[in-house]
N, C-alpha and C positions, 0 to 999 in steps of 0.2 A: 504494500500500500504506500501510498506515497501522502508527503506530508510538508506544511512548509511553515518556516519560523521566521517572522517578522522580527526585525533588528537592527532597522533601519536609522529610528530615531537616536537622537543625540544624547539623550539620557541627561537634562541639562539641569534634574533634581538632585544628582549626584556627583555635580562638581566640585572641588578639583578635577576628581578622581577620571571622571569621563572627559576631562581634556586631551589625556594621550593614549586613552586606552576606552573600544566602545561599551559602553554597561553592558551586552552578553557576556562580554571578554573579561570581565572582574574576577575576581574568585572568589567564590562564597567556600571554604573550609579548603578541600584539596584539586577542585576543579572549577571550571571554570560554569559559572552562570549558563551560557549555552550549553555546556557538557552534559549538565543535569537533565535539561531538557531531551535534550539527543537522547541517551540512555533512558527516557521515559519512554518516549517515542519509536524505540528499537521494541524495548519490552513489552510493548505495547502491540507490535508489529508490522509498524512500520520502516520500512526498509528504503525507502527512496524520498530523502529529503530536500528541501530548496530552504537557503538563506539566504532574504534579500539584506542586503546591506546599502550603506552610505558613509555616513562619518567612519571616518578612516578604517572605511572597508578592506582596505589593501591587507589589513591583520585577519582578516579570516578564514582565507583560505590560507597562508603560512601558520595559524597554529591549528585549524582544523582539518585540513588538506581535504583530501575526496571522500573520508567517512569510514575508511576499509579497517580504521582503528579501535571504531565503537561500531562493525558490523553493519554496516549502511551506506548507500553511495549519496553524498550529498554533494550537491552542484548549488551554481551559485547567480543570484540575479543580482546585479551590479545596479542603483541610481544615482542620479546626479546630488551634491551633497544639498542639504536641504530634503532629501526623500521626496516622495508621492501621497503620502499620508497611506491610510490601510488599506482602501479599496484599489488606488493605483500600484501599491507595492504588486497585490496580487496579480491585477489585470497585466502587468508587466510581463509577469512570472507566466501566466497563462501564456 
C-alpha cells in the first residue's frame, strides 16, 4: 500500500531548532521524528511511501535515502520553498 507524509512546512513553532534542520528531521529520543512515523507506516503495511518536502529539503533524502532501511521504498516530491499548503502538496505528489 502506498502512503504519503506531508513535511513540507517550516515548523516555525519550533525555532531555533527548525532553522537548520526541518521538524520531521528532529529527534525525538533515538530517531528521528519522520523515523517514527515510517516505522508506523511499514507496520502498519504500508510499503511505498512519498515525502513531500521544502524547507531545506535537500536533508531528506541524505539521511533517509530510498527506504530499503526501514523496509519500504520511499521516493520523494520536491516544492518550491514556501510549500503548496496540504491539498497542493498532494495534488503534486499525485
Amino acid at each position: 500500500m502506498k502512503a504519503m507524509i506531508l513535511s513540507a512546512g517550516r515548523g516555525e513553532r519550533l525555532r531555533p531548532l527548525t532553522d537548520h534542520t526541518p521538524k520531521p528531521l528532529l529527534k525525538a529520543g533515538n530517531l528521528r521524528l519522520i523515523e517514527h512515523t515510517i516505522q508506523a507506516l511499514v507496520k502498519a503495511g504500508f510499503n511505498d511511501i512519498v515525502i513531500n518536502y521544502a524547507h531545506l529539503g535537500e536533508q531528506f533524502p541524505t539521511l533517509l535515502g530510498d527506504g530499503q532501511q526501514y523496509g519500504a521504498k520511499i521516493s520523494y516530491s520536491p516544492e518550491r520553498e514556501g510549500g503548496l499548503e496540504t491539498a497542493g502538496g498532494i495534488i503534486k505528489a499525485l
